[in-house]
C-alpha positions as a Markdown table, in Angstrom:
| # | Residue | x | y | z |
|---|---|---|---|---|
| 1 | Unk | 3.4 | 29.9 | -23.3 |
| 2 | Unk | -0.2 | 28.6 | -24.4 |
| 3 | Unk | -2.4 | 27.0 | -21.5 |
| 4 | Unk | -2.4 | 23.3 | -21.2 |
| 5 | Unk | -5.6 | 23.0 | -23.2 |
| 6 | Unk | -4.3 | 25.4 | -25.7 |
| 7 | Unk | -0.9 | 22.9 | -26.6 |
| 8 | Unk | -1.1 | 21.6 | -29.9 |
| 9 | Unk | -0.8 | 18.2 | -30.0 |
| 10 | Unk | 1.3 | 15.5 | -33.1 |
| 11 | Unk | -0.7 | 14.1 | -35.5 |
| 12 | Unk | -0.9 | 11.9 | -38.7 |
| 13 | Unk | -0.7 | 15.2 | -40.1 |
| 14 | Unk | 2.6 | 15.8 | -39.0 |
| 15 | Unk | 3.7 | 12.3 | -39.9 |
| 16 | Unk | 2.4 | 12.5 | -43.2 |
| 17 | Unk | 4.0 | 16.5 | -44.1 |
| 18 | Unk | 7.5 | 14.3 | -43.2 |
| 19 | Unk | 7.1 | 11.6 | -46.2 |
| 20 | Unk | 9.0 | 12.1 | -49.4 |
| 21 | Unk | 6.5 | 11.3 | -52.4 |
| 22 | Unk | 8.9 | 8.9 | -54.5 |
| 23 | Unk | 9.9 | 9.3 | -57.9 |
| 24 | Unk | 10.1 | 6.5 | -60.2 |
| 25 | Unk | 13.1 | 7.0 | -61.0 |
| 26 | Unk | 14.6 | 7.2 | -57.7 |
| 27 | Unk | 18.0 | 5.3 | -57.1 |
| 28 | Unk | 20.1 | 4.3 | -54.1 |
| 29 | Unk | 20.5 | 7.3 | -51.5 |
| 30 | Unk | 18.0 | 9.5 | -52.5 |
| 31 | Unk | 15.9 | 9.1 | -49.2 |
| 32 | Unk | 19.0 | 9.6 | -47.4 |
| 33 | Unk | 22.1 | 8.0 | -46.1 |
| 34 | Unk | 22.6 | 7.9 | -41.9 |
| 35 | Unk | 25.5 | 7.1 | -39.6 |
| 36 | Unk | 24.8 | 5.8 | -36.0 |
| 37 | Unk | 27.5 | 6.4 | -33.9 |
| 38 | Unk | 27.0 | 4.2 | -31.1 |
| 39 | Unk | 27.8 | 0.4 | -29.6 |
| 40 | Unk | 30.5 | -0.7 | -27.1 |
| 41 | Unk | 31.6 | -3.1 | -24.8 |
| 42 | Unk | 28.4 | -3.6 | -22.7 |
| 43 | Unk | 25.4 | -2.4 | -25.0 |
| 44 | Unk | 25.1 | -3.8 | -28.2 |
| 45 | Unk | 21.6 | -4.0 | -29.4 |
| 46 | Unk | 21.1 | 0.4 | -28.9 |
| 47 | Unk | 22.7 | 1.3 | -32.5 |
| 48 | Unk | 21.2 | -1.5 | -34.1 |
| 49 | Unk | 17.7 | -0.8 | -33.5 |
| 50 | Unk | 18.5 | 2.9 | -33.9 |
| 51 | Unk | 19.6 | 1.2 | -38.3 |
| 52 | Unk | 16.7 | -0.9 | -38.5 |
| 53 | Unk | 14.2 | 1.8 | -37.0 |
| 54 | Unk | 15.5 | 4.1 | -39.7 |
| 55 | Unk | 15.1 | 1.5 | -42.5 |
| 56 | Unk | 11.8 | 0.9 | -41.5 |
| 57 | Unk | 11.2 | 4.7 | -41.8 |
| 58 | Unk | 12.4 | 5.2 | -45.0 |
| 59 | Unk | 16.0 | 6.1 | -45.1 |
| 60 | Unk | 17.7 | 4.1 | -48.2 |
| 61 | Unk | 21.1 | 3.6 | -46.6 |
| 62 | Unk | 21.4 | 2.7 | -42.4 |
| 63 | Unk | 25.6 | 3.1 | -41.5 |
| 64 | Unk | 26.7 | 1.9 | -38.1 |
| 65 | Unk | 29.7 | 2.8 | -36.7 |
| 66 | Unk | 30.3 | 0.6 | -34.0 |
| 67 | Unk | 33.9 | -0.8 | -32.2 |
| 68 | Unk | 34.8 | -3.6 | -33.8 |
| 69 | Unk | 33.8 | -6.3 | -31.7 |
| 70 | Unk | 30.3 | -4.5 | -31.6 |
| 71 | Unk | 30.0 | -3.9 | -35.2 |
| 72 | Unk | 31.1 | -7.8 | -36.1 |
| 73 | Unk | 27.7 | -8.7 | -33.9 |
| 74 | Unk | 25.6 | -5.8 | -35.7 |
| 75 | Unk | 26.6 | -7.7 | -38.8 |
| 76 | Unk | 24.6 | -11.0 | -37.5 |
| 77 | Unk | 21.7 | -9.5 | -36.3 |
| 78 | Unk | 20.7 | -8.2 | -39.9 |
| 79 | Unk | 22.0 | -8.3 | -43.2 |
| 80 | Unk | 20.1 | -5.1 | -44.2 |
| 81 | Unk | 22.6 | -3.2 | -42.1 |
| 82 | Unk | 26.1 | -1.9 | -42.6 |
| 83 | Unk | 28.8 | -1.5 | -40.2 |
| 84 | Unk | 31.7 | 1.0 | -40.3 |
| 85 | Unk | 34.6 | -1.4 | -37.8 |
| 86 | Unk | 36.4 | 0.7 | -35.1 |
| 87 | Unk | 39.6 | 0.3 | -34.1 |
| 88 | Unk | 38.5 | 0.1 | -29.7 |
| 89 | Unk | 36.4 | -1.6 | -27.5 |
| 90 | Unk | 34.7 | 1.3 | -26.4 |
| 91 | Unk | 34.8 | 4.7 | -28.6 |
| 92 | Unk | 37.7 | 6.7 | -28.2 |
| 93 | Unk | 38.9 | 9.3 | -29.6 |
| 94 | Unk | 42.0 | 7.9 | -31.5 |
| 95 | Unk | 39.3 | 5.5 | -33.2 |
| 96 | Unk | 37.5 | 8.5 | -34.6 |
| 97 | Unk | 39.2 | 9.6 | -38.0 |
| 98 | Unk | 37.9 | 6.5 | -39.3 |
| 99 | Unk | 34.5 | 8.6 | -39.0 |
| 100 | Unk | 35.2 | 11.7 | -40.9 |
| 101 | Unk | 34.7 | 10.4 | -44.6 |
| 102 | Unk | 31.4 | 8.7 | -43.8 |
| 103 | Unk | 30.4 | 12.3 | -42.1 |
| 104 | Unk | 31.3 | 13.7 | -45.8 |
| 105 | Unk | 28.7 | 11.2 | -47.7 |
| 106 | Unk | 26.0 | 11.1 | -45.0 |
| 107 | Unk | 23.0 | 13.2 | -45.1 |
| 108 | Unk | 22.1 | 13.1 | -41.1 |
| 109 | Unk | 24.3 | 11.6 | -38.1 |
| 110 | Unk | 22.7 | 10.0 | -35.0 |
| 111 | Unk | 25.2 | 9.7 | -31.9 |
| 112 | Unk | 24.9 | 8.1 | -28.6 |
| 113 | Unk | 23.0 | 4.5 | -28.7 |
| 114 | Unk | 24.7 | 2.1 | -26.3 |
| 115 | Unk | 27.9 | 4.4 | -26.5 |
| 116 | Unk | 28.3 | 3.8 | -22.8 |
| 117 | Unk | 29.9 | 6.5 | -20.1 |
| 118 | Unk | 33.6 | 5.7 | -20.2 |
| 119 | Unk | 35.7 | 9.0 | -19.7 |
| 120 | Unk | 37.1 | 8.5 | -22.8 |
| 121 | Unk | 33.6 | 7.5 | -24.9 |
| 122 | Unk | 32.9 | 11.3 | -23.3 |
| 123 | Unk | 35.8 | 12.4 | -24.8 |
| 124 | Unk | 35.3 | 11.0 | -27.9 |
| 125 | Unk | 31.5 | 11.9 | -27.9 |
| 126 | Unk | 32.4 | 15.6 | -27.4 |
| 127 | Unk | 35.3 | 15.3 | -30.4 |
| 128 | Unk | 32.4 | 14.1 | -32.7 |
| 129 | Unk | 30.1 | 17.2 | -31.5 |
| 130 | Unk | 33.0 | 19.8 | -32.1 |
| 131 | Unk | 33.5 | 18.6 | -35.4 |
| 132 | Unk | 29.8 | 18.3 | -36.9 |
| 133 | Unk | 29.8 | 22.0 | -35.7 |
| 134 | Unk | 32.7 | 23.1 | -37.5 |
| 135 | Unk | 33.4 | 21.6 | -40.7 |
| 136 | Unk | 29.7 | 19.7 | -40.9 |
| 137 | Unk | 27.7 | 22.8 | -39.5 |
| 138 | Unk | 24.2 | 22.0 | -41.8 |
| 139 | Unk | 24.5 | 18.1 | -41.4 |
| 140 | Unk | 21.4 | 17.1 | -39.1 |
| 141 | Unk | 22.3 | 14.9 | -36.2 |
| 142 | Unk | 20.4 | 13.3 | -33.4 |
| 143 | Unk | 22.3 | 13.2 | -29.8 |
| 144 | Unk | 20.6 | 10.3 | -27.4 |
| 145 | Unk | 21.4 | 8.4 | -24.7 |
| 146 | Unk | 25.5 | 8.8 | -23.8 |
| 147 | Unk | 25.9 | 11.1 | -26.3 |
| 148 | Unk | 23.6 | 13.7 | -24.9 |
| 149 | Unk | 24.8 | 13.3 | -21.9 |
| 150 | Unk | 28.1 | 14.0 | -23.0 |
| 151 | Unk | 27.2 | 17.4 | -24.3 |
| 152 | Unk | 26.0 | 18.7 | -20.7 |
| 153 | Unk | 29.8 | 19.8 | -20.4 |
| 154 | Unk | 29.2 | 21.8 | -23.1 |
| 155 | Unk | 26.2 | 22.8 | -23.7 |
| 156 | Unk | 26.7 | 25.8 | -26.5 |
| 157 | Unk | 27.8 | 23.4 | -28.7 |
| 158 | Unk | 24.6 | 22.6 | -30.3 |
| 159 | Unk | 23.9 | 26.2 | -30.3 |
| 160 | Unk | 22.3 | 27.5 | -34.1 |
| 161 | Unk | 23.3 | 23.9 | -35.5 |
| 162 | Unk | 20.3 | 21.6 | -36.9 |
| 163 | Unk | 20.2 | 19.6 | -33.8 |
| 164 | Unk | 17.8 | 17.3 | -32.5 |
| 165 | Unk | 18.7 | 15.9 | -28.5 |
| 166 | Unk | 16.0 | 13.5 | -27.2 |
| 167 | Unk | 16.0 | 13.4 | -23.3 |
| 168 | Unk | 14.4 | 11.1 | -20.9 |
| 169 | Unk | 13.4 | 13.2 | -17.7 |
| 170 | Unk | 17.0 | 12.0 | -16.0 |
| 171 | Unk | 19.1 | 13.3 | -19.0 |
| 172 | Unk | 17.0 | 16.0 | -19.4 |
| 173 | Unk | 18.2 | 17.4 | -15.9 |
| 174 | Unk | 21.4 | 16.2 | -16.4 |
| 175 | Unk | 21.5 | 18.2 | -19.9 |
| 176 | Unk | 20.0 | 21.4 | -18.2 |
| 177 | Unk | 20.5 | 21.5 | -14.6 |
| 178 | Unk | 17.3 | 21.8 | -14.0 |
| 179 | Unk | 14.1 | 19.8 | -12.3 |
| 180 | Unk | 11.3 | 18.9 | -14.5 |
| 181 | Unk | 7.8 | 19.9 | -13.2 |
| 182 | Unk | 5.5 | 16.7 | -12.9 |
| 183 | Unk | 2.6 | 18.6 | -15.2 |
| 184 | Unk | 2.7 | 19.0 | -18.5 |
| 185 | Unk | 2.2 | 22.3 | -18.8 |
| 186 | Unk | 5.2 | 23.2 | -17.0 |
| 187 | Unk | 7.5 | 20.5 | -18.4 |
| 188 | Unk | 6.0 | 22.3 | -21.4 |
| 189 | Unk | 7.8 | 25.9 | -20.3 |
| 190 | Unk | 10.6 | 24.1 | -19.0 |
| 191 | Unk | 11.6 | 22.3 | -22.3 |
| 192 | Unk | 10.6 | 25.4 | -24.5 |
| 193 | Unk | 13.3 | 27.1 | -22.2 |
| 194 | Unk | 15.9 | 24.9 | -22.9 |
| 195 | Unk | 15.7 | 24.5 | -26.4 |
| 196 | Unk | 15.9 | 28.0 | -26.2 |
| 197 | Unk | 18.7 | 28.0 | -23.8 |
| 198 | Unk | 20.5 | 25.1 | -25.7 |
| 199 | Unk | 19.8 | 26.6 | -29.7 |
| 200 | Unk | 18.5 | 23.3 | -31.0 |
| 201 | Unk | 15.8 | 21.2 | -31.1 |
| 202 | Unk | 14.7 | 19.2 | -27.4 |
| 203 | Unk | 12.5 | 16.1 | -27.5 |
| 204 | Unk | 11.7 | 15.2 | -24.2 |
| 205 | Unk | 10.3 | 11.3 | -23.8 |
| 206 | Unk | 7.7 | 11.1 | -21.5 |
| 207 | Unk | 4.5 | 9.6 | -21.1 |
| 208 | Unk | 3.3 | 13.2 | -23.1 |
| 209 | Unk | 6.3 | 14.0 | -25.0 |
| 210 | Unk | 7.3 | 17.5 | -25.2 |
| 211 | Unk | 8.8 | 19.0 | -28.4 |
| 212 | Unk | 10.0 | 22.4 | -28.6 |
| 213 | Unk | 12.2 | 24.2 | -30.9 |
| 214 | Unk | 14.6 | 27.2 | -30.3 |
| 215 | Unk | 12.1 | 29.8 | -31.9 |
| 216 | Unk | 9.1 | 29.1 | -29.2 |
| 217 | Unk | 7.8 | 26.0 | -31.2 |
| 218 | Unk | 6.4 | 23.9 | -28.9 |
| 219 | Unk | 4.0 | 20.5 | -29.4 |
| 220 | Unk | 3.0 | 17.6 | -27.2 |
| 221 | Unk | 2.4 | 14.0 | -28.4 |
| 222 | Unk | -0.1 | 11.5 | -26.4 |
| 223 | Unk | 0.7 | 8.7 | -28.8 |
| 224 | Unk | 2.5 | 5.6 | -26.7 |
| 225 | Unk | 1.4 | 3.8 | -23.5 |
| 226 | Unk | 3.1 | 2.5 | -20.8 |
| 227 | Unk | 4.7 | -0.9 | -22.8 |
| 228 | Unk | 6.9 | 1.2 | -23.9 |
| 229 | Unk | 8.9 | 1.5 | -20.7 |
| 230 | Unk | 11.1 | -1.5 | -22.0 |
| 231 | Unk | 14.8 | -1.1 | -22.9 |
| 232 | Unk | 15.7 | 0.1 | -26.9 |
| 233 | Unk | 12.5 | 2.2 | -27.5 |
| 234 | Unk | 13.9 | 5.2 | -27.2 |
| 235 | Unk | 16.5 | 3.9 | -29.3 |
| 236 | Unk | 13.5 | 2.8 | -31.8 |
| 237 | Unk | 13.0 | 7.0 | -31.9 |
| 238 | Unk | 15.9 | 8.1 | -32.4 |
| 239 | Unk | 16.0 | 6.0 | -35.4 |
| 240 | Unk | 12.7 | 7.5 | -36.9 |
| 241 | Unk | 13.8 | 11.4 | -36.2 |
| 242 | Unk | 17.1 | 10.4 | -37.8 |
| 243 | Unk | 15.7 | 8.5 | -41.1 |
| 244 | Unk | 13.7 | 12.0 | -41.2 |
| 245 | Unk | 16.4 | 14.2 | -41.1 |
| 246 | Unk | 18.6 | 12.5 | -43.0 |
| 247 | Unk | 15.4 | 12.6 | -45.6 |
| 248 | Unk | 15.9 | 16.1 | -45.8 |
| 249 | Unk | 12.9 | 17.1 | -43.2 |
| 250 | Unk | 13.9 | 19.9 | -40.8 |
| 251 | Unk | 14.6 | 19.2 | -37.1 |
| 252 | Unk | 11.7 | 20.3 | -35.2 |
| 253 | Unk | 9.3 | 18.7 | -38.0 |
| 254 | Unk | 11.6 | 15.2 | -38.0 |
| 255 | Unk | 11.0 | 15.1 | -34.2 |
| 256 | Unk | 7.2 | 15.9 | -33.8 |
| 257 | Unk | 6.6 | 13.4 | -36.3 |
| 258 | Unk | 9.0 | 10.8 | -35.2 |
| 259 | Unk | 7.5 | 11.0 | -31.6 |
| 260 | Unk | 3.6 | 10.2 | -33.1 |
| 261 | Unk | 4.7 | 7.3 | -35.4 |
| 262 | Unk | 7.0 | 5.9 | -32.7 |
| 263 | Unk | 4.1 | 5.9 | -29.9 |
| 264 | Unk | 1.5 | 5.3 | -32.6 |
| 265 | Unk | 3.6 | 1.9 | -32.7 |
| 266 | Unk | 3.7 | 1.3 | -29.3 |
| 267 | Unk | 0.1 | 1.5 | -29.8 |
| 268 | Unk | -0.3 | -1.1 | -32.0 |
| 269 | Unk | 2.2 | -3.7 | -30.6 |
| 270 | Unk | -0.2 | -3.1 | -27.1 |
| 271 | Unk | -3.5 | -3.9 | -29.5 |
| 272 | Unk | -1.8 | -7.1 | -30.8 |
| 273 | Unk | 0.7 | -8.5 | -27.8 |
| 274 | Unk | -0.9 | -6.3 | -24.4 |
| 275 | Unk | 2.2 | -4.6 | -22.8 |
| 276 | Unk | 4.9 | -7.8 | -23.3 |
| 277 | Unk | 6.3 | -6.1 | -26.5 |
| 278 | Unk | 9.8 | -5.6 | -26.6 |
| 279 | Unk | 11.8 | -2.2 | -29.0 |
| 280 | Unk | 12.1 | -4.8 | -31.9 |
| 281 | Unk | 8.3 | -5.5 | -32.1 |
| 282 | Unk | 8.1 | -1.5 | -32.5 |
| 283 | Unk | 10.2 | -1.3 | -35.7 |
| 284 | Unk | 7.9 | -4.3 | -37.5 |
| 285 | Unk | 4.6 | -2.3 | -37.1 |
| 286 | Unk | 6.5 | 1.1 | -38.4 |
| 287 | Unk | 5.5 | -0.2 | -41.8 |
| 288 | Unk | 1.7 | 0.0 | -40.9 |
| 289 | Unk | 2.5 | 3.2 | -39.1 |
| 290 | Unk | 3.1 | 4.6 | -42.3 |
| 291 | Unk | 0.3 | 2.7 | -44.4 |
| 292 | Unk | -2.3 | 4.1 | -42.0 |
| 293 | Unk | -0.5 | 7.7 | -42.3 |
| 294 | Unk | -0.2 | 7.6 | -46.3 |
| 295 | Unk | -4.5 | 6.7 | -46.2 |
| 296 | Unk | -5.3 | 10.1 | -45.9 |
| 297 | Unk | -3.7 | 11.4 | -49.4 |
């Protein structure tokens, strides 16, 4: 492990390496086609955010699957989304087959936003998890929120697949079983460990992220300030790493860059509204994100 000094740190750089140069005669689904599994009974807003952070970031076509009474209230908050209608209140597994085709056309999968912790939403988290790994074993997905915590019972099952879990320090111990060091440098070896441990890609979301991969890749990112403690931001990221993977970029890439642009837009709503910004504000200033990235061509 390198000395704190030493850690490389995200940049536009990585942003920029992430962006698809566009073809003119690009059509509908070429920059990718994502599912976000997520919604229930209590939270509403999580999957939602997770679509419209995703458009904003370049993916053509934003999916969310959502029980039913969720999904209808997706519908009103923006037109630009699409909703997949399942058959619960809260996810469950007998809702799930309605799931499988969408897996079969999508080109990344996020789970967890708003899923909530219902025995059987773990149940039907973990039934999603076993069957990206095997009959979807090269689709990218993204596991936040409920749905990472679901895969603590198992936690070989994201082992060799192109997996991307994003942990706040809570989940992270709950994923691992272990206590996160207060410096950086040792949350640094603690999350290169578990990505290790775990076989996939660990994004840990922090006041310095931490970003390591299960090959020793390992990368902080000091974009974001202290705004960004409010509810649905992490949900904002998620929604940025998924648009890149289901763009094609690979997982460790998707997340390094998804954690600069998602502070860098923290960083901007702070410069224009001081620390009263709420997720939503995040996902309007992703468009200048990227204007400011695509500069330096």
């Amino acid at each position: 492990m390198l000395a704190t000094s030493a850690l490389k740190r995200a940049n536009k750089k990585d942003v920029l390496a992430v962006l698809p140069k566009r073809r003119r005669e690009a059509h509908k689904g070429d920059h990718g086609r994502l599912v976000v599994v997520g919604g229930g009974s209590r939270y509403i807003g999580a999957p939602a955010l997770a679509g419209l952070a995703a458009l904003r970031s370049g993916v053509d076509l934003a999916i969310v699957a959502a029980p039913e009474k969720a999904a209808w209230t997706i519908n009103s908050f923006s037109p630009d989304l699409i909703t997949i209608k399942l058959p619960c209140r809260d996810l469950e597994p007998s809702a799930l087959p309605e799931l499988w085709s969408e897996f079969e056309r999508s080109t990344a999968v996020i789970v967890g936003p708003g899923l909530g912790t219902l025995a059987k939403t773990r149940d039907a988290a973990i039934e999603i998890a076993h069957t990206l790994k095997e009959k979807h074993a090269n689709l990218p997905a993204l596991f936040d929120a409920d749905g990472l915590k679901a895969l603590a019972s198992e936690r070989d099952l994201a082992r060799g697949l192109p997996w991307v879990l994003t942990p706040h320090a809570r989940e992270f111990e709950i994923l691992t079983g272990a206590d996160l060091p207060t410096d950086v440098q040792g949350r640094a070896e603690q999350v290169e460990l578990a990505a290790q441990g775990l076989g996939c890609v660990v994004l840990l979301k922090a006041y310095i992220d931490v970003i390591a991969s299960p090959t020793g890749e390992v990368r902080i990112n000091s974009t974001g300030n202290p705004g960004m403690t409010v509810g649905g931001t992490g949900d904002v990221l998620s929604g940025i790493v998924g648009a890149f993977l289901a763009q094609g970029t690979q997982p460790f890439k998707a997340a390094v860059a998804g954690a600069w642009a998602c502070g860098r837009a923290g960083d901007l709503c702070l410069r224009e509204k001081g620390y009263e910004f709420v997720a939503s504000d995040l996902i309007e200033k992703l468009p200048e994100v990227f204007k400011e990235v695509r500069k330096r061509r």
